[in-house]
Structures are given as C-alpha cells and as structure tokens.
PyMOL Python script that loads the backbone (N, CA, C, O; Angstrom):
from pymol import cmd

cmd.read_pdbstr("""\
ATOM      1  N   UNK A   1     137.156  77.187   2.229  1.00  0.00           N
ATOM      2  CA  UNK A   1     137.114  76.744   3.614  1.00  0.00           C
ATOM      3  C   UNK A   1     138.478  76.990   4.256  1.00  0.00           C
ATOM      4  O   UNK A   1     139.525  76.632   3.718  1.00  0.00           O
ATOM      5  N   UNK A   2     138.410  77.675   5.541  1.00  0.00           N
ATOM      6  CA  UNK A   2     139.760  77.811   5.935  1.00  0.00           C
ATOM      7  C   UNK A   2     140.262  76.588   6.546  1.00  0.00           C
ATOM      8  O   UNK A   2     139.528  75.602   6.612  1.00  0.00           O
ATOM      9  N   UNK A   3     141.651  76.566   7.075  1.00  0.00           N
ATOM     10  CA  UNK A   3     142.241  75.302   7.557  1.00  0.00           C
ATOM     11  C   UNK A   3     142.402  75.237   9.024  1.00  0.00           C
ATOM     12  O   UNK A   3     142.590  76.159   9.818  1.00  0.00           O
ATOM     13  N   UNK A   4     142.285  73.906   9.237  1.00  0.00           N
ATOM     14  CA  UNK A   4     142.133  73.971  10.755  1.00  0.00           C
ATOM     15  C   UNK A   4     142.772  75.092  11.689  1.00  0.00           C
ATOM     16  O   UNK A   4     142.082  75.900  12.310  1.00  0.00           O
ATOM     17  N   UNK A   5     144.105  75.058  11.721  1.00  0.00           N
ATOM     18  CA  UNK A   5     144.657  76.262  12.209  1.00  0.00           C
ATOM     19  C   UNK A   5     144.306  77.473  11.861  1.00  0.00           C
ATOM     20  O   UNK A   5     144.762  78.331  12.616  1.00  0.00           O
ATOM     21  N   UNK A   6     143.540  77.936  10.832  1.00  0.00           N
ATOM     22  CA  UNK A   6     143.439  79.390  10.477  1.00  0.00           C
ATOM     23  C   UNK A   6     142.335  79.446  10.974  1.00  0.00           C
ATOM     24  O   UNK A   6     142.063  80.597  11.316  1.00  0.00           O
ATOM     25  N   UNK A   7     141.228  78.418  11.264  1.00  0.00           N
ATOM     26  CA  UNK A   7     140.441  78.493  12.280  1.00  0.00           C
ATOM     27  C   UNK A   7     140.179  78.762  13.612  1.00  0.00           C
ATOM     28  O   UNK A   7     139.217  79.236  14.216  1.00  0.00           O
ATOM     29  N   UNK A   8     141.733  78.164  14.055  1.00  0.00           N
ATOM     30  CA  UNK A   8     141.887  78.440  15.638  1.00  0.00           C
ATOM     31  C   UNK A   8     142.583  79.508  15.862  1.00  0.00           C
ATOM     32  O   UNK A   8     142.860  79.911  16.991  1.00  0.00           O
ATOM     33  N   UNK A   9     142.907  80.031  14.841  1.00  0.00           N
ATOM     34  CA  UNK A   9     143.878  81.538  15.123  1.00  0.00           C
ATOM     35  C   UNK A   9     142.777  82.466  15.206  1.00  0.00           C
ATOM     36  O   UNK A   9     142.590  83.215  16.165  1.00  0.00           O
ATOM     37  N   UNK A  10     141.685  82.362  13.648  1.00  0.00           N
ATOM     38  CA  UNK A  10     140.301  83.203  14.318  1.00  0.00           C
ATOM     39  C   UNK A  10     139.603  83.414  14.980  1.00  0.00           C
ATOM     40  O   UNK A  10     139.234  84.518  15.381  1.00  0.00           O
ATOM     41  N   UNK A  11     139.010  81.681  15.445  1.00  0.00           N
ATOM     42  CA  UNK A  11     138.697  82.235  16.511  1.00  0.00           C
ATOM     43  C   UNK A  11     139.023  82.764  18.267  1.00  0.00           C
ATOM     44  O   UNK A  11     138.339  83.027  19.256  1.00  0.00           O
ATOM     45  N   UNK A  12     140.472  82.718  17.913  1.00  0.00           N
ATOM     46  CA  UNK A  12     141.050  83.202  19.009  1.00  0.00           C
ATOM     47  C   UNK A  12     141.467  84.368  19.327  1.00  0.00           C
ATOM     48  O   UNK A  12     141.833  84.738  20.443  1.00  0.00           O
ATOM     49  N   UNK A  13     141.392  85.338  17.765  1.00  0.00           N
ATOM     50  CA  UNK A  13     140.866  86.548  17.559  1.00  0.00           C
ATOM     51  C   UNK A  13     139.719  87.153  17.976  1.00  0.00           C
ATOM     52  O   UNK A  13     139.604  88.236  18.551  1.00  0.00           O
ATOM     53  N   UNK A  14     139.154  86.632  17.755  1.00  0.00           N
ATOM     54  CA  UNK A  14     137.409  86.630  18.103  1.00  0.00           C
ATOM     55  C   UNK A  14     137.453  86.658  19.413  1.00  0.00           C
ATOM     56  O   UNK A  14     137.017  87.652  19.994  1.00  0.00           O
ATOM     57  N   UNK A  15     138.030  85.490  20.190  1.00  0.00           N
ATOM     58  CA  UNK A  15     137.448  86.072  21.611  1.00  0.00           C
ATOM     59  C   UNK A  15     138.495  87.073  22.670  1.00  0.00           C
ATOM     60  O   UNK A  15     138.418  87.480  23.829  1.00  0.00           O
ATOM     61  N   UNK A  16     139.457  87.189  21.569  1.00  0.00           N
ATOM     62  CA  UNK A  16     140.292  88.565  22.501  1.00  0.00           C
ATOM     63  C   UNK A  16     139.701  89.598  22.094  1.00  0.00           C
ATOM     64  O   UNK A  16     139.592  90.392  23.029  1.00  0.00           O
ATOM     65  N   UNK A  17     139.102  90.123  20.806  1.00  0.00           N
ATOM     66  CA  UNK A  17     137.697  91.251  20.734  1.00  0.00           C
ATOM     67  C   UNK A  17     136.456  90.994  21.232  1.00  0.00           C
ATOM     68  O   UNK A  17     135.474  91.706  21.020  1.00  0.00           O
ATOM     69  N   UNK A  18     136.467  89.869  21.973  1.00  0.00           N
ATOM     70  CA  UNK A  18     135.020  89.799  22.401  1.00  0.00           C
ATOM     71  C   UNK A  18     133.959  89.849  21.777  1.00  0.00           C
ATOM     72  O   UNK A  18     132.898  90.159  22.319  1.00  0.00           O
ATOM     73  N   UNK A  19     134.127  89.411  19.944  1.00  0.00           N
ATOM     74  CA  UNK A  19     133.038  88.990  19.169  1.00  0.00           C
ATOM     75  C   UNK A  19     132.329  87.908  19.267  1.00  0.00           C
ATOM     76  O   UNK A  19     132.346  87.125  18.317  1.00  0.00           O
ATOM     77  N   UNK A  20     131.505  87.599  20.495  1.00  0.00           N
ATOM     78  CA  UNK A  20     130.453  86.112  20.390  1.00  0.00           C
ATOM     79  C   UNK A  20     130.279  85.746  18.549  1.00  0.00           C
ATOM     80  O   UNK A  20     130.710  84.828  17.850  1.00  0.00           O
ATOM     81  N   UNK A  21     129.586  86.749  18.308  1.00  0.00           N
ATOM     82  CA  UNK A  21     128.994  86.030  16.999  1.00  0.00           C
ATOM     83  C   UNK A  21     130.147  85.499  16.630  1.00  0.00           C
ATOM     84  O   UNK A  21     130.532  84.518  17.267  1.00  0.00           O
ATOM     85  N   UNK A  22     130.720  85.853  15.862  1.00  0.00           N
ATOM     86  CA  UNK A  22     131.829  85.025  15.193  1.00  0.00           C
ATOM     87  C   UNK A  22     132.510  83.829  15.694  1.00  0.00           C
ATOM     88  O   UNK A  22     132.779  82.938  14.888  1.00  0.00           O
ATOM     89  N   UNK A  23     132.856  83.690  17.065  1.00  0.00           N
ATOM     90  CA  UNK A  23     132.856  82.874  17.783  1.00  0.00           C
ATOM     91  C   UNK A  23     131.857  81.509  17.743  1.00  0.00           C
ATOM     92  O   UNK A  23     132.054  80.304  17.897  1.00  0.00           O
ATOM     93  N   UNK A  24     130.939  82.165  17.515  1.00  0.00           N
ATOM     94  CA  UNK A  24     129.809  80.929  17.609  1.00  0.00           C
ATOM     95  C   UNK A  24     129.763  80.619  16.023  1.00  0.00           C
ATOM     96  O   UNK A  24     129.197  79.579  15.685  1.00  0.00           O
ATOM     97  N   UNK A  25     130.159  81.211  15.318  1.00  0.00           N
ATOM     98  CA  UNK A  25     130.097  80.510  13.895  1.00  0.00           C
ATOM     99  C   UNK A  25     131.649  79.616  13.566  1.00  0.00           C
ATOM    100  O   UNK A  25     131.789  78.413  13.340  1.00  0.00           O
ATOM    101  N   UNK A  26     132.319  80.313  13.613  1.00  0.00           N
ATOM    102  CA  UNK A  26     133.517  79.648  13.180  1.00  0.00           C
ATOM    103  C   UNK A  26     133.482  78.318  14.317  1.00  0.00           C
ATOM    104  O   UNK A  26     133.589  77.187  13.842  1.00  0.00           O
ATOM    105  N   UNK A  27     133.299  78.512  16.133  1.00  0.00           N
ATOM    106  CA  UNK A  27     133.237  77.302  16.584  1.00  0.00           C
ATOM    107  C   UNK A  27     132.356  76.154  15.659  1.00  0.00           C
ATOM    108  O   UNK A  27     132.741  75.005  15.443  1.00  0.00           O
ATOM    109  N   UNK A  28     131.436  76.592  15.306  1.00  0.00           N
ATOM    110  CA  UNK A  28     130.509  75.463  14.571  1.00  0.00           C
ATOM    111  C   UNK A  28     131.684  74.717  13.522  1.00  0.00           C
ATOM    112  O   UNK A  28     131.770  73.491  13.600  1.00  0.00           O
ATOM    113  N   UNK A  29     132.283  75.201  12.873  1.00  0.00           N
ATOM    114  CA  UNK A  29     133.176  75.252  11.574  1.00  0.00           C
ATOM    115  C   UNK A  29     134.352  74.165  11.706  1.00  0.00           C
ATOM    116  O   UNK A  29     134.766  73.263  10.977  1.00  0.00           O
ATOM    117  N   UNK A  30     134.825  74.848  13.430  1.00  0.00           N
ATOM    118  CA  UNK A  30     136.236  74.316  13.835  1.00  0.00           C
ATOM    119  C   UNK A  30     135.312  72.404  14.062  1.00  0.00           C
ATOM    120  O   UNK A  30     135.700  71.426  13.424  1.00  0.00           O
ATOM    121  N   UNK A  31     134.402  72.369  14.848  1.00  0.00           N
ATOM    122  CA  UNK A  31     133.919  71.336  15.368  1.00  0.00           C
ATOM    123  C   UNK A  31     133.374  70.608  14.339  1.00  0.00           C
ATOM    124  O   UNK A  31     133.001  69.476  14.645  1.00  0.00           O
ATOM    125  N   UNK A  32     133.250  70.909  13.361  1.00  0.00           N
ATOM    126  CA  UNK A  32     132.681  69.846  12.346  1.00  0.00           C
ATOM    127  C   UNK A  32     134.416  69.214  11.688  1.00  0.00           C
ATOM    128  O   UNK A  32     134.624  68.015  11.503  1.00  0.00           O
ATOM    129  N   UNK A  33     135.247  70.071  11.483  1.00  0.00           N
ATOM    130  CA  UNK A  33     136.625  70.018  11.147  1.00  0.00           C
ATOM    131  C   UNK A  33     137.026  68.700  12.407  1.00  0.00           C
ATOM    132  O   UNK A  33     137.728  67.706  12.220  1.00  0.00           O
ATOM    133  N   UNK A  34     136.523  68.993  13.305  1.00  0.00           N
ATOM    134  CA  UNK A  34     137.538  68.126  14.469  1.00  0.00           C
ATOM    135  C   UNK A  34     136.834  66.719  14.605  1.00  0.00           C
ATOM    136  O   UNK A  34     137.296  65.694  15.105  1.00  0.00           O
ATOM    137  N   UNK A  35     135.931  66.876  14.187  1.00  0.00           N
ATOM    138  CA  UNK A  35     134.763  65.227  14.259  1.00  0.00           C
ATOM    139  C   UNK A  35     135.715  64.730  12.834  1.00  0.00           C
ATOM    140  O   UNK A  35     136.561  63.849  12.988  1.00  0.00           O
ATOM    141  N   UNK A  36     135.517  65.319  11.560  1.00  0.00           N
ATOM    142  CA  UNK A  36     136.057  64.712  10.209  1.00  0.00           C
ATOM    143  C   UNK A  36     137.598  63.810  10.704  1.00  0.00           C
ATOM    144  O   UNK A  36     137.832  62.629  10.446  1.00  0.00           O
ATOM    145  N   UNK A  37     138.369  64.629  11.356  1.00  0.00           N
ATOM    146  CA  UNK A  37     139.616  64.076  11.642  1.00  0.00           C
ATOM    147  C   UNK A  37     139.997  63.280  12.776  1.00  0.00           C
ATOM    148  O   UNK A  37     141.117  63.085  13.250  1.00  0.00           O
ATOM    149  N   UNK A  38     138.690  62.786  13.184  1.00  0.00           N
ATOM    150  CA  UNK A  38     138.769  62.014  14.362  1.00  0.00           C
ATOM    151  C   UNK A  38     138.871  62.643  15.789  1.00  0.00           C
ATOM    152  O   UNK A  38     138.472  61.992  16.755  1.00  0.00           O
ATOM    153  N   UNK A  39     139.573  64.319  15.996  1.00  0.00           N
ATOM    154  CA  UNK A  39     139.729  64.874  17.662  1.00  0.00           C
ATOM    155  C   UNK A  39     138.316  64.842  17.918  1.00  0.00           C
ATOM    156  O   UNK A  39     137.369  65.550  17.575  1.00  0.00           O
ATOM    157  N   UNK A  40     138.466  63.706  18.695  1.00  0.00           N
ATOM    158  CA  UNK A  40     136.585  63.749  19.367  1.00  0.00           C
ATOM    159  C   UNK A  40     136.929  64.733  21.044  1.00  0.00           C
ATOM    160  O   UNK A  40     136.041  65.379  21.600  1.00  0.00           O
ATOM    161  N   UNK A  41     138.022  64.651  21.455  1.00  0.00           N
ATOM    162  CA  UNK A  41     138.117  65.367  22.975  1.00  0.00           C
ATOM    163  C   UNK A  41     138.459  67.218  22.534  1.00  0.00           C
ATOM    164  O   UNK A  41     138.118  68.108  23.314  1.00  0.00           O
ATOM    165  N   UNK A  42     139.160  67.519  21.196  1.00  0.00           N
ATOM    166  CA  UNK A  42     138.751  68.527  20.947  1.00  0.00           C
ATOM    167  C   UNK A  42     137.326  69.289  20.661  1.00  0.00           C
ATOM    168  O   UNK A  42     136.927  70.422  20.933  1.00  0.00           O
ATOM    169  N   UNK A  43     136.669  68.038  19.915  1.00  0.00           N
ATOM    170  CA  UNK A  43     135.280  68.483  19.136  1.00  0.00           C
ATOM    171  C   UNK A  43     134.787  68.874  20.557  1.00  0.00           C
ATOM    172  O   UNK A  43     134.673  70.077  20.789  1.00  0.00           O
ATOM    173  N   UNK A  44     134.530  68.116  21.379  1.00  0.00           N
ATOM    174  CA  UNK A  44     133.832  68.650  22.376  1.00  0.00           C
ATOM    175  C   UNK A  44     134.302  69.653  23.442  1.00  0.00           C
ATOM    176  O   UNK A  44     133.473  70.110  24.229  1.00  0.00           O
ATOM    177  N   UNK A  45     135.904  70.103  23.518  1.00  0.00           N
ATOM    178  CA  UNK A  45     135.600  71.257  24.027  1.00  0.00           C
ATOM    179  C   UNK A  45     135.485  72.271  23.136  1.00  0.00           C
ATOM    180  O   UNK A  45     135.534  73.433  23.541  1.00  0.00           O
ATOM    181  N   UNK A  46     135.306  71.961  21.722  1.00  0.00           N
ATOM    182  CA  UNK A  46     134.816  73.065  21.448  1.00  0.00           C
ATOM    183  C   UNK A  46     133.362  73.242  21.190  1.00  0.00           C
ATOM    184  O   UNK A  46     132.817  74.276  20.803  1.00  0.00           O
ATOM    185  N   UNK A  47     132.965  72.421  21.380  1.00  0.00           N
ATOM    186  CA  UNK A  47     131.535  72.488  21.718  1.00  0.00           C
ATOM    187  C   UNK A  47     130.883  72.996  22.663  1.00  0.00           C
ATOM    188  O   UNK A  47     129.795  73.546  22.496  1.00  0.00           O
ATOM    189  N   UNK A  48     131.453  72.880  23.755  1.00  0.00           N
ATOM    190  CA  UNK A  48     131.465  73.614  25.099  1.00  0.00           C
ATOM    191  C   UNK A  48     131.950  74.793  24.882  1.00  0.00           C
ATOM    192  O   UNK A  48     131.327  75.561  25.615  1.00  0.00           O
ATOM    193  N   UNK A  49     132.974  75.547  24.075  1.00  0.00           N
ATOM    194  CA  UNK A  49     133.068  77.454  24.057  1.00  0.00           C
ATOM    195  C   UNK A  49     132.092  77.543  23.047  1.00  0.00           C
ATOM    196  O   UNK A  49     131.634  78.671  23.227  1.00  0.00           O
ATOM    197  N   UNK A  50     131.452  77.013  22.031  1.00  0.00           N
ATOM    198  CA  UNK A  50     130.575  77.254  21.493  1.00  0.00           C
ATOM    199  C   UNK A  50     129.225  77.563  22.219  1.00  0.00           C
ATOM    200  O   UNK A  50     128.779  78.708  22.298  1.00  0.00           O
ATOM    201  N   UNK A  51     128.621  76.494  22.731  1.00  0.00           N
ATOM    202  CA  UNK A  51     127.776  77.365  23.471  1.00  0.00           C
ATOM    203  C   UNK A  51     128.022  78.306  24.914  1.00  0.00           C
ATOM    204  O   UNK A  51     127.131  78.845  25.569  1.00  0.00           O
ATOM    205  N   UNK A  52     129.052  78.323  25.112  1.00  0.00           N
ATOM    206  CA  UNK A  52     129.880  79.251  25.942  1.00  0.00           C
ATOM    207  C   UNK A  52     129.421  81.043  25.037  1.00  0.00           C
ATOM    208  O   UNK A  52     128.958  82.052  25.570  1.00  0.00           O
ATOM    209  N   UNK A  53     129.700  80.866  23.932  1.00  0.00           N
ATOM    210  CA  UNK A  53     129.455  81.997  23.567  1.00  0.00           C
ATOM    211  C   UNK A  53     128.140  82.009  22.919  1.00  0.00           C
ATOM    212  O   UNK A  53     128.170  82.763  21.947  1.00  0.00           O
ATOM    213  N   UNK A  54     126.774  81.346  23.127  1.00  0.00           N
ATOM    214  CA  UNK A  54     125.768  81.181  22.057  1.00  0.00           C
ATOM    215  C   UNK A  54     125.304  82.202  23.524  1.00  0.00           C
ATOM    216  O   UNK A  54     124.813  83.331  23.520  1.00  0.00           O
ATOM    217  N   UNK A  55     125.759  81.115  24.990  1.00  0.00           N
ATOM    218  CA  UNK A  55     125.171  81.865  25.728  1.00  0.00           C
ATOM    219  C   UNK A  55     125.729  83.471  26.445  1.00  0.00           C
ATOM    220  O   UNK A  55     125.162  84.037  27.380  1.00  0.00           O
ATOM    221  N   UNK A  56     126.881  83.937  25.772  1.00  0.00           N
ATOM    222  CA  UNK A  56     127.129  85.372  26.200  1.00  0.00           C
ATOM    223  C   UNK A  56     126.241  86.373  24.600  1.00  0.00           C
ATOM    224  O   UNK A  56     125.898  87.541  24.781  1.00  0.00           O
ATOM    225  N   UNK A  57     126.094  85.944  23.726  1.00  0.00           N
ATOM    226  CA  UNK A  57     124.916  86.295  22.962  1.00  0.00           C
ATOM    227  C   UNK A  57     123.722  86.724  23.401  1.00  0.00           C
ATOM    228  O   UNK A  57     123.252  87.810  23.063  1.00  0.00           O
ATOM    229  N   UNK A  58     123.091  85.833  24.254  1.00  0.00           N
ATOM    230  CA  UNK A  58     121.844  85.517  24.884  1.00  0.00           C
ATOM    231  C   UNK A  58     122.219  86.715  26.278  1.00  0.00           C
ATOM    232  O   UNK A  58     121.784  87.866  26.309  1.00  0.00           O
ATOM    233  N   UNK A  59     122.927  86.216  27.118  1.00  0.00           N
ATOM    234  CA  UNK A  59     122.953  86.810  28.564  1.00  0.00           C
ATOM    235  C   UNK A  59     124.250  88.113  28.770  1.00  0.00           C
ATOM    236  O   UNK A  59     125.058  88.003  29.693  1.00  0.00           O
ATOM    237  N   UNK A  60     124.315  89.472  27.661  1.00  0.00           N
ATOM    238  CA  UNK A  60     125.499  89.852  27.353  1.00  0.00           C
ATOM    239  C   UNK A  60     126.294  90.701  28.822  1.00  0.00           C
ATOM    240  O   UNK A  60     127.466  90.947  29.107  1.00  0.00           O
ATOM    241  N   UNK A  61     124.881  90.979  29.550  1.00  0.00           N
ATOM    242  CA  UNK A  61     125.242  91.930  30.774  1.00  0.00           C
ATOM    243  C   UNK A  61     125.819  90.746  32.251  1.00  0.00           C
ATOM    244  O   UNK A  61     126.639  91.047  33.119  1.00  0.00           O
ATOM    245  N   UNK A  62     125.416  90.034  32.176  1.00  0.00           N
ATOM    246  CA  UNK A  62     126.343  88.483  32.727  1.00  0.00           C
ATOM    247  C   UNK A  62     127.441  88.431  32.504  1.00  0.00           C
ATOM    248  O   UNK A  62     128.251  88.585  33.418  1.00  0.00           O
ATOM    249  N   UNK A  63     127.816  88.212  31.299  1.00  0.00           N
ATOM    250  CA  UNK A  63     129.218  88.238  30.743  1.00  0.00           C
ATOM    251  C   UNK A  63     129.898  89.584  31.196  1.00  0.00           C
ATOM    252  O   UNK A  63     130.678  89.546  32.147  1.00  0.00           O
ATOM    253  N   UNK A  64     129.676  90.586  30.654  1.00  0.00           N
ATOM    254  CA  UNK A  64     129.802  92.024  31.461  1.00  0.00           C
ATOM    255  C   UNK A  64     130.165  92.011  32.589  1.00  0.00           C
ATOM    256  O   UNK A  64     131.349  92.248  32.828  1.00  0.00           O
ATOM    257  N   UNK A  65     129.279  91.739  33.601  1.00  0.00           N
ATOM    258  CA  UNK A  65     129.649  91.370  34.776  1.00  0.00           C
ATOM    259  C   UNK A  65     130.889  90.029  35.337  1.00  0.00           C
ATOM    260  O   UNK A  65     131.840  90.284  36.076  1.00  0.00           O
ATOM    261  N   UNK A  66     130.635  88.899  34.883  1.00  0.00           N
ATOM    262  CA  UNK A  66     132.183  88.380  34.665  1.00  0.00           C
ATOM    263  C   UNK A  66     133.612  88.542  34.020  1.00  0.00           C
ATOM    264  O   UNK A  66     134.710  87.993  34.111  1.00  0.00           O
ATOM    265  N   UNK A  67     133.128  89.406  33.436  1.00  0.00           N
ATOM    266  CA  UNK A  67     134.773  90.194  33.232  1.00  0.00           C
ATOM    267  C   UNK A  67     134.791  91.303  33.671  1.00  0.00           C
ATOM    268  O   UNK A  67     135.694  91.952  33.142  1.00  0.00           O
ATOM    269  N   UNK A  68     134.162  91.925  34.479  1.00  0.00           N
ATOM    270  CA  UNK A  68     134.708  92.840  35.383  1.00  0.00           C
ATOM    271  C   UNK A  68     134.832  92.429  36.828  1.00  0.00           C
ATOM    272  O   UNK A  68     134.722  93.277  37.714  1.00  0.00           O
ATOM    273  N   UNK A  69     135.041  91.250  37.079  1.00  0.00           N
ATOM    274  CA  UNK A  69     135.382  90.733  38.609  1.00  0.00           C
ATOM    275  C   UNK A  69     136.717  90.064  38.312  1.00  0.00           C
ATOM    276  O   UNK A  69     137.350  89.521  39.217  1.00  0.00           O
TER     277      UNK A  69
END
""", "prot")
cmd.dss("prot")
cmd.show_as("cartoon", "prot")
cmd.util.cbc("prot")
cmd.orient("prot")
C-alpha cells in the first residue's frame, strides 16, 4: 500500500496526464486513507475530484471542451 503522500504525488501525476482512470482509483485509495486518520474535510474533497473524474470517464468530449476554453 502506498503512503499517504505517495498517493497525492500520484495522483497528481495522473491529473497533469489527464489519466481519469487512475485518478478515480487511487482517489478511492487516498479517501479511505483520509477517513482512517480522521481528515474528514480532506476525505471529502477528495471525494468530490473523485467523482470529478468518474464523471470525465463518462462525459470525455465535455471535458475536452473545458479545457480548451
């Protein structure tokens, strides 16, 4: 299991390549990590880029279109 920080370094990798998937897995990962240690105001924003990216998965030409404006 990686460690909290090697978590947030990935997935912060992840979304400067613009890999949703991975994004949406490791968020799952980071957020179970942040409930165990009590960050309940982290857990939930990362709960929120989590499905942030479940839904650029789902809607990819949306996203497309918001990063090119």
């Amino acid at each position: 299991m990686e460690t909290f920080d090697e978590l947030v370094d990935a997935i912060n990798v992840a979304l400067d390549a613009g890999d949703w998937g991975t994004v949406v897995l490791l968020t799952g990962s980071l957020y179970q990590e942040a409930v165990a240690v009590g960050e309940t105001d982290l857990a939930a924003l990362v709960e929120d880029l989590h499905c942030i990216a479940q839904d650029a998965l789902v809607r990819p030409l949306v996203v497309a279109k918001v990063l090119e404006s």
